[in-house]
N, C-alpha and C positions, 0 to 999 in steps of 0.2 A: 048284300046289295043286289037290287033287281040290275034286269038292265033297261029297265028305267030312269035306275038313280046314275047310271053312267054317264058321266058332262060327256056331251058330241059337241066335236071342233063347231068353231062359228062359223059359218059360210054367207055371214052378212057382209057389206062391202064396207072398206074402211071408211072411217071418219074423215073430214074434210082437211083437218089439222093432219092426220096420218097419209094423206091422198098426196097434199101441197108438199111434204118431207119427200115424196117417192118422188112426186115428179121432179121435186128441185134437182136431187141424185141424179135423175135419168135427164136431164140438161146439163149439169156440170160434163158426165163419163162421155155423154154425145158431143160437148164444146171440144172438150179434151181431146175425145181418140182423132176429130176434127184436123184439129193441132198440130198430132202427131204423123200427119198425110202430106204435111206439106214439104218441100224439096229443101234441102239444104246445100245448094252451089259453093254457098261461099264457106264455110266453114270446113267441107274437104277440101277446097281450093286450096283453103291457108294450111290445111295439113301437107297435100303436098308442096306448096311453096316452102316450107319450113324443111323440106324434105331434101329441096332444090338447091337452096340456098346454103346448104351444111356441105352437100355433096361437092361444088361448086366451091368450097372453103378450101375442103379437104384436096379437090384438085388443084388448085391454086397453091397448097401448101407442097404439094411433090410434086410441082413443076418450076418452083423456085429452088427448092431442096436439091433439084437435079441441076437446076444451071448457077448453082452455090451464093443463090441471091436472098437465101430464107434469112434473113434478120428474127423476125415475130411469127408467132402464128398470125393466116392469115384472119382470123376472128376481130384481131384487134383492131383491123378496119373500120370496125363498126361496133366496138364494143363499146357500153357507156363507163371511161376512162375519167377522172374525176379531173384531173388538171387538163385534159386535153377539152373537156367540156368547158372549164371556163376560162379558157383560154380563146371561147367561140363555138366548139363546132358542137353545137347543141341540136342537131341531126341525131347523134348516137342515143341521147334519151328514145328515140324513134326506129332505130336498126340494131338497136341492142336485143329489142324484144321479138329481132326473128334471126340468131344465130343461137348457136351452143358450143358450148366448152369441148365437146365430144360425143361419140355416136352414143352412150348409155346415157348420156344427160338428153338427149334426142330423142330416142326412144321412149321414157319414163313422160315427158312432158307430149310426146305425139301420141299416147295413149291416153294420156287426160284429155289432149283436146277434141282425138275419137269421141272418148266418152259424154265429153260436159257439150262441147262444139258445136252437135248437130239439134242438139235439147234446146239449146238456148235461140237457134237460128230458128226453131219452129216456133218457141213460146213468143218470141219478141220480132219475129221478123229478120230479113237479112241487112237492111239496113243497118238496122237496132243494136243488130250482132256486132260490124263494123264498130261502130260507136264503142259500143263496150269495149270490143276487145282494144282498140287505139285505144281509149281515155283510158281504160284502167293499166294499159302498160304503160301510158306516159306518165302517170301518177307515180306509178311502181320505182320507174328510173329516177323519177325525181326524193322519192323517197329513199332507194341506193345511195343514192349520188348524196344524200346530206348524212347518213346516218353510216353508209359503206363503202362507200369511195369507186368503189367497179363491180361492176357485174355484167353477164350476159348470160340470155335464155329468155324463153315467154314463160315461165313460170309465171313472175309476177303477174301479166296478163290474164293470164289459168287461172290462176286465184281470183281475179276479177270475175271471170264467167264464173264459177263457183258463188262467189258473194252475192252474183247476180242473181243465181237462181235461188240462193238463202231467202235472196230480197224476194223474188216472187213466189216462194211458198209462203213466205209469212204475210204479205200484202193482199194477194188473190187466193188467201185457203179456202173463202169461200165460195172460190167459182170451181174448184179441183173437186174433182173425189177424196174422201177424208182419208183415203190413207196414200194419198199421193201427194197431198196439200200438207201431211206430215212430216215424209219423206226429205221433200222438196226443202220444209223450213228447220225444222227442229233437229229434223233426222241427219242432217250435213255436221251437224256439229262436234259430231267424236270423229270422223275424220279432219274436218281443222283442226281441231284441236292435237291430234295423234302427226299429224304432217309439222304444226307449227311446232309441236315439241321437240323433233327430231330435230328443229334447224337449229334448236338451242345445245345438242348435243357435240361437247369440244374435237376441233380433228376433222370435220363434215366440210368445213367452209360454204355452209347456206346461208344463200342472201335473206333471212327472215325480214329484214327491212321492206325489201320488194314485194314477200309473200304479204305481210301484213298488210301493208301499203296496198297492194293490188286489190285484197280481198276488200277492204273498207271500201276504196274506191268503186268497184265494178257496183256494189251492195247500193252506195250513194248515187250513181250514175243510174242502177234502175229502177230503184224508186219510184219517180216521176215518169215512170217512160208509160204510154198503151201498151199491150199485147194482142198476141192474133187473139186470143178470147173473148175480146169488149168490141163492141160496134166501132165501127170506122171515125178514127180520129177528126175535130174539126178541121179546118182548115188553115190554122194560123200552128195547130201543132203538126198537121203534114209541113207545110213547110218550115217550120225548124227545125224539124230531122231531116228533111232532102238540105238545111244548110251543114246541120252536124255531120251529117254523110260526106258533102263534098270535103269541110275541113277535115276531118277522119283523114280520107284519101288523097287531100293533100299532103299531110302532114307523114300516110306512110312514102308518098313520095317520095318529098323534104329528106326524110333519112335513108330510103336506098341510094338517090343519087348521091348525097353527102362520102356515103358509104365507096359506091364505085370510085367518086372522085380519087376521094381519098385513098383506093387502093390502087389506082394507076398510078398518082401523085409520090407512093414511098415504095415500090416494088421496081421502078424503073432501073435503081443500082443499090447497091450496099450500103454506097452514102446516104442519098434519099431518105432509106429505112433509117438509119441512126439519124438524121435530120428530124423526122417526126415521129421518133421514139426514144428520144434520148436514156441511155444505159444507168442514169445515175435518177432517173426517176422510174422506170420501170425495170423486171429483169427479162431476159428476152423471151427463155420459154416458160414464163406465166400465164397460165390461163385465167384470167376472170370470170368465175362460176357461178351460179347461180342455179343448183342442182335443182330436180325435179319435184312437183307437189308430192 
């Protein structure tokens, strides 16, 4: 063979069909890394409020222990309790999903929401985030509450923003880079699946009600939502998520105050606590768990 007959690379410029795939690519990775610039307030917010609000338990709990007024842990405040729920106080559907059973159930669940938390605040906004994380924990509770009777944790929640982003790799794969549009949808699935397995494992006491619950829900909730990636929402769908936002943040209101009330209300004396915990329907140092994703 001369070198003649030797094929030399082609240094002609691609094809128009090969040109429109490059640039598509190089608009998707440019929307994306975009995306990833933007701040996420509120989702370490809620990591440390989660953080606050355990701390804040646990002092509560050895400052009653000390002046020998500990009836319950103090989580029960706000735990979603199945007869104390329908007996009214349907706030804990709402303040269940920012307490925990203990500091390793805290831990395990404040590293998911590290990890999933700040992703979901950039793809969908911090509103958006709001939205998610309430709707799919109140779904979660309400799924406990028919199929488990008590739980407490944002797990359920967690599993929402998870669902959420299943939902947005598989809706928008094509505005992602393809192997983050993967990731994102397909790629989530042997961990659901490895997490949802374990709750079925006897001896664990995981709320799978909640995790399930939470994941379908967050999945459903964002759907239909924009992202920071699409051009700016009309006008009639900005304002139904400025109204989803407000009721969002009403509703986490609704359940801390419920929650304080109720812990001045049964912490005042020993009677109190056995007044709104009665001994023949709960026992006293049970925790209602709802371990981590």
């Amino acid at each position: 063979m001369t070198q003649k007959d030797k094929v030399q690379p082609s240094t002609s410029p691609p094809d128009g069909k090969r040109l429109g795939q490059l640039m598509d690519r190089y608009r998707r990775e440019v929307n994306f890394t975009r995306s990833l610039r933007l701040k996420t307030p509120l989702s370490l917010g809620l990591l440390v409020f989660l953080l606050v609000t355990h701390t804040l338990a646990s002092m509560m709990d050895m400052v009653l222990q000390v002046a020998d007024r500990r009836v319950v842990p103090a989580i029960l405040h706000g735990a979603n309790i199945d007869f104390l729920v329908w007996e009214g106080q349907w706030w804990r559907l709402i303040s269940a999903t920012f307490l925990h059973g203990g500091w390793l159930h805290l831990v395990f669940n404040a590293y998911a929401l590290y990890v999933l938390g700040p992703v979901l605040e950039r793809l969908y906004g911090s509103r958006r985030f709001v939205v998610l994380y309430v709707g799919a924990g109140l779904l979660a509770s309400l799924a406990s509450l028919w199929l488990t009777g008590r739980s407490v944790g944002a797990s359920g929640a967690i599993f929402g923003l998870l669902g959420a982003l299943m939902a947005f790799g598989l809706r928008h794969r094509q505005k992602l880079p393809p192997k983050v549009g993967k990731a994102f949808g397909v790629g989530m699935l042997p961990w659901v699946v490895i997490n949802i397995g374990i709750g079925f494992i006897p001896g664990l006491q995981i709320d799978n009600a909640a995790h399930i619950g939470g994941l379908i829900a967050g999945a459903l909730l964002a759907l239909p939502m924009s992202t920071t990636l699409e051009a700016e929402p009309l006008r009639w769908r900005r304002a139904g998520l400025e109204v989803l936002f407000l009721v969002s943040m009403l509703l986490v209101s609704w359940g801390l105050v419920g929650m304080l009330h109720q812990a001045m209300r049964c912490t005042s004396s020993v009677q109190s606590a056995m007044v709104c915990y009665p001994l023949d329907k709960i026992q006293p140092e049970q925790t209602p768990d709802q371990p981590e994703p």
